[in-house]
LOPARO-458710 format. One record per residue: y, z, x of N, C-alpha, C, O, CB in turn; residue number from 1. Coordinates in steps of 0.02 Angstrom, whole numbers, plus 50000, padded with zeros to 5 digits. Atoms other than C-alpha are relative to their C-alpha. Glycine has a CB too. Layout:
// LOPARO-458710
{nY->Y; nZ->Z; nX->X; caY->Y; caZ->Z; caX->X; cY->Y; cZ->Z; cX->X; oY->Y; oZ->Z; oX->X; cbY->Y; cbZ->Z; cbX->X; resi->NUM}
...
END
This chain:
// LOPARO-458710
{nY->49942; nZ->50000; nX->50042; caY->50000; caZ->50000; caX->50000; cY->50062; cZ->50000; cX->50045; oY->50061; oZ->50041; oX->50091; cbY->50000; cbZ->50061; cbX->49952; resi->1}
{nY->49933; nZ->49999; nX->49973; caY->50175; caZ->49967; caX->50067; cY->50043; cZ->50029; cX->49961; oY->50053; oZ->50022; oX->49901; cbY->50025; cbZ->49941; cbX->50015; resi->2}
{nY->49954; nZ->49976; nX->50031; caY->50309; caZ->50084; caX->50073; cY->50049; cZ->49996; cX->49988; oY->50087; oZ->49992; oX->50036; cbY->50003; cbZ->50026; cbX->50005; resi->3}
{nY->49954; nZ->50025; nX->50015; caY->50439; caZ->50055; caX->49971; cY->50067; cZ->50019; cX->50037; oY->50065; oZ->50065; oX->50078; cbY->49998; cbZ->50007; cbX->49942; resi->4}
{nY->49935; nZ->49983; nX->49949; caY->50622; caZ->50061; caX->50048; cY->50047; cZ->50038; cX->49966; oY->50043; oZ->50037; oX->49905; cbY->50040; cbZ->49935; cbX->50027; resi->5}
{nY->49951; nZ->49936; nX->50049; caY->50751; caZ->50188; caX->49984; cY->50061; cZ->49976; cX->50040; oY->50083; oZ->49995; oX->50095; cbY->49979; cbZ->50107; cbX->50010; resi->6}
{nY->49948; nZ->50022; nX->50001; caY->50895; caZ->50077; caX->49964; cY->50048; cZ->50001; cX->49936; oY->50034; oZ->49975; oX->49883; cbY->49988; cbZ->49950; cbX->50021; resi->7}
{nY->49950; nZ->49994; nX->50069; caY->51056; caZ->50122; caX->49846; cY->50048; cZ->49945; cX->49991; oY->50091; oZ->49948; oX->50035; cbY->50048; cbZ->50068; cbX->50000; resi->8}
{nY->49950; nZ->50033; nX->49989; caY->51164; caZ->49983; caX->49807; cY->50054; cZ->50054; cX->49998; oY->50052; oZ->50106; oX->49965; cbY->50005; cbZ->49945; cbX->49955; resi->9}
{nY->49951; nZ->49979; nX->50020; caY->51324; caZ->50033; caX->49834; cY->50016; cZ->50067; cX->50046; oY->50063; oZ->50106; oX->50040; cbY->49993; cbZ->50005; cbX->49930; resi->10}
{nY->50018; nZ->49962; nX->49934; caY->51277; caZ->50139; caX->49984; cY->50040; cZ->50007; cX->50042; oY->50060; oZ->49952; oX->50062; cbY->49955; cbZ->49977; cbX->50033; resi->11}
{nY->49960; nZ->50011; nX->49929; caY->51388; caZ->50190; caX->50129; cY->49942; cZ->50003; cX->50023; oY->49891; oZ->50028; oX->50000; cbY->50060; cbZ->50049; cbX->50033; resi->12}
{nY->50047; nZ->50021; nX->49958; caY->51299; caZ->50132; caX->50268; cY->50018; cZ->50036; cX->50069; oY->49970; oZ->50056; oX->50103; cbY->49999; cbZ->49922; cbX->50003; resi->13}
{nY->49947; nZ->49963; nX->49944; caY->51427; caZ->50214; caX->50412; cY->50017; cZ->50073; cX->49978; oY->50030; oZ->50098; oX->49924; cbY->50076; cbZ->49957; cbX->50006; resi->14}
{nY->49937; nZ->49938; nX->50019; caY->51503; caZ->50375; caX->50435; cY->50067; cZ->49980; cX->49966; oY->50078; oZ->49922; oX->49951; cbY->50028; cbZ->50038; cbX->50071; resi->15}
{nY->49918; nZ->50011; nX->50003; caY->51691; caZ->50387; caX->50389; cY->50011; cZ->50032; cX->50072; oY->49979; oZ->50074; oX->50105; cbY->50049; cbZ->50047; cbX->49928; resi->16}
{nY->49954; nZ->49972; nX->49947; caY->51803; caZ->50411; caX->50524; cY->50070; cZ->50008; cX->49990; oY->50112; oZ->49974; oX->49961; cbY->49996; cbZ->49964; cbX->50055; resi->17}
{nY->49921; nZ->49975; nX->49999; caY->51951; caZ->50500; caX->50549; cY->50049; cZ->49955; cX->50053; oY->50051; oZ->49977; oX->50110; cbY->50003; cbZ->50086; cbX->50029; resi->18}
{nY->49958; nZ->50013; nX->49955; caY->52070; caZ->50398; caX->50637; cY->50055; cZ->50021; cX->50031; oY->50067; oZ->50011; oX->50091; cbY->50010; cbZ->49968; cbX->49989; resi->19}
{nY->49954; nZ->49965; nX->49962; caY->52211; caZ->50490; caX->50660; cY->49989; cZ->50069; cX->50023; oY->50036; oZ->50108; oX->50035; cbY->50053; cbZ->50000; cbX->49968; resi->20}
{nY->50015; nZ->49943; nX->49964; caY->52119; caZ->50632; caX->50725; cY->50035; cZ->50026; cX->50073; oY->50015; oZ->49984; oX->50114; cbY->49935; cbZ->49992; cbX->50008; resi->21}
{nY->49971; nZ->49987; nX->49929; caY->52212; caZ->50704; caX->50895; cY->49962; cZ->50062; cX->50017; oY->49949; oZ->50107; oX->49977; cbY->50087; cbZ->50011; cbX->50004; resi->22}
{nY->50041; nZ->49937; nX->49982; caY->52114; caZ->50829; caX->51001; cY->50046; cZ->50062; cX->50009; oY->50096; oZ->50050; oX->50043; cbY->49958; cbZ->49989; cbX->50068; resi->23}
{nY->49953; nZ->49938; nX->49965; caY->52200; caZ->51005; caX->51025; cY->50028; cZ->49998; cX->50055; oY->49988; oZ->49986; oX->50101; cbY->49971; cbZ->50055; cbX->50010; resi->24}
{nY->50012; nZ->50008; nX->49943; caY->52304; caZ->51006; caX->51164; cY->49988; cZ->50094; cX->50054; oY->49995; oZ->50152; oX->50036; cbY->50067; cbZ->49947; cbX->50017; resi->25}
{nY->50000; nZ->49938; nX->49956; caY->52283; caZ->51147; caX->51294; cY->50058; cZ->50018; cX->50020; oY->50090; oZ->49975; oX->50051; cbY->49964; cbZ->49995; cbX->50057; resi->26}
{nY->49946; nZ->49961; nX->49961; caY->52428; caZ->51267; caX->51343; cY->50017; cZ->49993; cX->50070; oY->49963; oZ->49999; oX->50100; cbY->49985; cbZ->50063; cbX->49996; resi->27}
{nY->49982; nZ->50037; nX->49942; caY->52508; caZ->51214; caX->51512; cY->49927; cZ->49978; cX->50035; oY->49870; oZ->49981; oX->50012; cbY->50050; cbZ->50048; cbX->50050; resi->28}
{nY->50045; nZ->50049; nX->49971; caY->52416; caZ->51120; caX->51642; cY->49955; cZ->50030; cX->50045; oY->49970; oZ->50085; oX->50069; cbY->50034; cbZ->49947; cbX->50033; resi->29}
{nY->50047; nZ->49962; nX->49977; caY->52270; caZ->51157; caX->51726; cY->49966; cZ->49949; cX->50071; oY->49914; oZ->49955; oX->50103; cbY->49947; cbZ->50018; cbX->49932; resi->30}
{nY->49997; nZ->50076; nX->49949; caY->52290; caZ->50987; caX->51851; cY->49974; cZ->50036; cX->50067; oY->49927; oZ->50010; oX->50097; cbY->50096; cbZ->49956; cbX->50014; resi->31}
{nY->50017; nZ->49976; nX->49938; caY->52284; caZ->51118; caX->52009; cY->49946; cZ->50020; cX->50029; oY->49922; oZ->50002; oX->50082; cbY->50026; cbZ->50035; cbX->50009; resi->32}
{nY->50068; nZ->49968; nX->50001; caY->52137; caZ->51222; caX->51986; cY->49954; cZ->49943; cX->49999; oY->49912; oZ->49942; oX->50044; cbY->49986; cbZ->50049; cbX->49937; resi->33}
{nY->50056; nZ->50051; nX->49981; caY->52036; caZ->51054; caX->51951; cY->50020; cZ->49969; cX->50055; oY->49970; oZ->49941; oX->50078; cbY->49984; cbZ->49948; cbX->49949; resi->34}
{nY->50005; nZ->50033; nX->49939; caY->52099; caZ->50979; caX->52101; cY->49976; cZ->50039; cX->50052; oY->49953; oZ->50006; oX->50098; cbY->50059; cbZ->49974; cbX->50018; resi->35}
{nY->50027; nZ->49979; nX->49977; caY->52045; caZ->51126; caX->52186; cY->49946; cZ->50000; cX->50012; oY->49918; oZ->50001; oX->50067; cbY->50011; cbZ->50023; cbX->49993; resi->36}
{nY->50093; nZ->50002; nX->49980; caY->51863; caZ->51120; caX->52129; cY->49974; cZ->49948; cX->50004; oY->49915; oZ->49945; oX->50018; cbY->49949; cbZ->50028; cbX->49953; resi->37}
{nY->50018; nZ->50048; nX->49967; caY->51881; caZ->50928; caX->52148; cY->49989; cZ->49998; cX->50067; oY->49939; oZ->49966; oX->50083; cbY->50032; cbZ->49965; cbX->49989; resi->38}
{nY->49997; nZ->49993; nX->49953; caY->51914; caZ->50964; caX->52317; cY->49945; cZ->50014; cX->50054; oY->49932; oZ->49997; oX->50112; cbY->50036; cbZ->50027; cbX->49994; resi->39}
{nY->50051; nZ->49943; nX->49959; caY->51781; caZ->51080; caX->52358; cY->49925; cZ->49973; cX->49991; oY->49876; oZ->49987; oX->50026; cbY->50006; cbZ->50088; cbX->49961; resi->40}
{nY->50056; nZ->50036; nX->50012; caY->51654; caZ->50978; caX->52284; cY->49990; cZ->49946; cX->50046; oY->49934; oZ->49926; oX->50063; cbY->50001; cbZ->49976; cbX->49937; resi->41}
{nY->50048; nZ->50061; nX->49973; caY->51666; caZ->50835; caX->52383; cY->50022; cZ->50030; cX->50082; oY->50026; oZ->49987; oX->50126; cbY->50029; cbZ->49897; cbX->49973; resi->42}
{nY->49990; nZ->49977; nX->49947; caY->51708; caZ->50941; caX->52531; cY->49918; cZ->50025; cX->50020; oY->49892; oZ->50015; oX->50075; cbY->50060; cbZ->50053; cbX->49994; resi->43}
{nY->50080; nZ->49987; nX->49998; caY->51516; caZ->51010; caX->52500; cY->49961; cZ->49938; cX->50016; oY->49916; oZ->49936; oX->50058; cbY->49972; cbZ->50026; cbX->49930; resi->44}
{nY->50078; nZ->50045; nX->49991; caY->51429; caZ->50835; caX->52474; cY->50037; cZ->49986; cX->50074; oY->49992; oZ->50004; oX->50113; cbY->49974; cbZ->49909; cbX->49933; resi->45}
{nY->49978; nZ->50033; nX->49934; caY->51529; caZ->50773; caX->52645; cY->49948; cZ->50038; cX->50048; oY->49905; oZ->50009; oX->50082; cbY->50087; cbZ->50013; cbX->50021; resi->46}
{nY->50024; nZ->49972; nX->49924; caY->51465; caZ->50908; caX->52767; cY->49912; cZ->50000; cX->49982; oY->49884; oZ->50024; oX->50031; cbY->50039; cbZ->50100; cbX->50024; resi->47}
{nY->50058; nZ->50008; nX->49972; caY->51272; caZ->50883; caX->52729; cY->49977; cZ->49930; cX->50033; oY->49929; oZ->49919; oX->50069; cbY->49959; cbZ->50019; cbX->49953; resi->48}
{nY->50023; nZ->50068; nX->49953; caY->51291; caZ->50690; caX->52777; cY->50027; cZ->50016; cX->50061; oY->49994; oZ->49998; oX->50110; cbY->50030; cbZ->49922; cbX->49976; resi->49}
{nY->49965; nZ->49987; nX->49924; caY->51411; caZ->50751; caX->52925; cY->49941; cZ->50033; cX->50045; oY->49918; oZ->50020; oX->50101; cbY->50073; cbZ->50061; cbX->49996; resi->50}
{nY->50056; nZ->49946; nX->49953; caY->51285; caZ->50874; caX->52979; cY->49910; cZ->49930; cX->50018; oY->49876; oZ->49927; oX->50069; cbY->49967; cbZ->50105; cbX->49916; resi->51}
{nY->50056; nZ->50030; nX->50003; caY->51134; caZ->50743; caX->52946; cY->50017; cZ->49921; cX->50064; oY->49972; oZ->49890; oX->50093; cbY->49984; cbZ->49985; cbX->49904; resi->52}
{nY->49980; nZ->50047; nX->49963; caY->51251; caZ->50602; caX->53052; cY->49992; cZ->50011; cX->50074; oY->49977; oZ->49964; oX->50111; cbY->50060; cbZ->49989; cbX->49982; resi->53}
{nY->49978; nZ->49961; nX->49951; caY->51275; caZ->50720; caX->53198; cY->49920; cZ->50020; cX->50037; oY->49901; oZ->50009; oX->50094; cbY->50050; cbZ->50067; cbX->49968; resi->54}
{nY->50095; nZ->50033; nX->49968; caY->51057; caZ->50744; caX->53201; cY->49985; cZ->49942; cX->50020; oY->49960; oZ->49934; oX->50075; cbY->49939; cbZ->49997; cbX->49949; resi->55}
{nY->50021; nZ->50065; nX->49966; caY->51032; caZ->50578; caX->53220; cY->50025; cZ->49978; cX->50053; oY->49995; oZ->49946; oX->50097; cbY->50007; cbZ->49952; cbX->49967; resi->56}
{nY->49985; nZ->50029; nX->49917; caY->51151; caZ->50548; caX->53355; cY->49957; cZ->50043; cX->50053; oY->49915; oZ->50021; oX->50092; cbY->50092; cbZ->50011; cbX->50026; resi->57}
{nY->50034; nZ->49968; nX->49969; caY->51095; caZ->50693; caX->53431; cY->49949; cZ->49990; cX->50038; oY->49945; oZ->50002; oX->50098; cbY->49989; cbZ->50026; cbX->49974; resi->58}
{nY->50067; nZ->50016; nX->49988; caY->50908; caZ->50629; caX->53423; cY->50014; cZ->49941; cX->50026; oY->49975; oZ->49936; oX->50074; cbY->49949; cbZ->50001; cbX->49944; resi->59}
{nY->49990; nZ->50072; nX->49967; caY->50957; caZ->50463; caX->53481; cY->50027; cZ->50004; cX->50070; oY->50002; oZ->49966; oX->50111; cbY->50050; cbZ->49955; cbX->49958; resi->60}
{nY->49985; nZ->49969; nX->49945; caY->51043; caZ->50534; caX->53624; cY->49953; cZ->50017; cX->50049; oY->49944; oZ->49997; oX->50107; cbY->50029; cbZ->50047; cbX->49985; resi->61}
{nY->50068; nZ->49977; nX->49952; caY->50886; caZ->50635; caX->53671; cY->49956; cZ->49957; cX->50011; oY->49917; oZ->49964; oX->50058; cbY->49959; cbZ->50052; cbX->49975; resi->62}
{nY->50049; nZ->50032; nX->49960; caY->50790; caZ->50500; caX->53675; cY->50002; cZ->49941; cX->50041; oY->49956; oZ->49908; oX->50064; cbY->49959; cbZ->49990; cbX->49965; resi->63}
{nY->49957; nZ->50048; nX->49959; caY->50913; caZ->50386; caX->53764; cY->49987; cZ->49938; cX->49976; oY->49970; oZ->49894; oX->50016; cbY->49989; cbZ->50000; cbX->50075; resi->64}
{nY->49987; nZ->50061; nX->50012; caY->50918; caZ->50248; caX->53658; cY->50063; cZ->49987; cX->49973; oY->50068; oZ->49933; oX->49944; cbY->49956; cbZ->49976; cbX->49965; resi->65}
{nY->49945; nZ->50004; nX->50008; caY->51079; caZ->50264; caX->53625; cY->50071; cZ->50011; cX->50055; oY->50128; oZ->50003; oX->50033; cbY->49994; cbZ->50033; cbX->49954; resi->66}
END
């Protein structure tokens, strides 16, 4: 047996949307503090390739092919 389909004419098919919705804004700016923990973040990923750049010369060094 096939099951039938549960269709209404006359159906919304979509949400509604609010268009003139605006998000809350936040009380002064907070631009510094994220540039801070932008900062610090890519200050972290940097020093494990620095540190991982600095082995390889290293090892390349020691084994004088470099």
């Amino acid at each position: 047996m096939k099951p039938s389909q549960n269709i209404r004419t006359g159906a919304q098919k979509f949400p509604l949307v609010d268009y003139h919705y605006h998000a809350a804004m936040l009380n002064g700016s907070s631009a510094p503090s994220e540039a801070a923990v932008f900062t610090a973040l890519i200050v972290m990923a940097i020093m494990p390739i620095v540190t991982g750049i600095s082995a390889v010369l290293q090892l390349l060094s020691t084994l004088s092919l470099f």
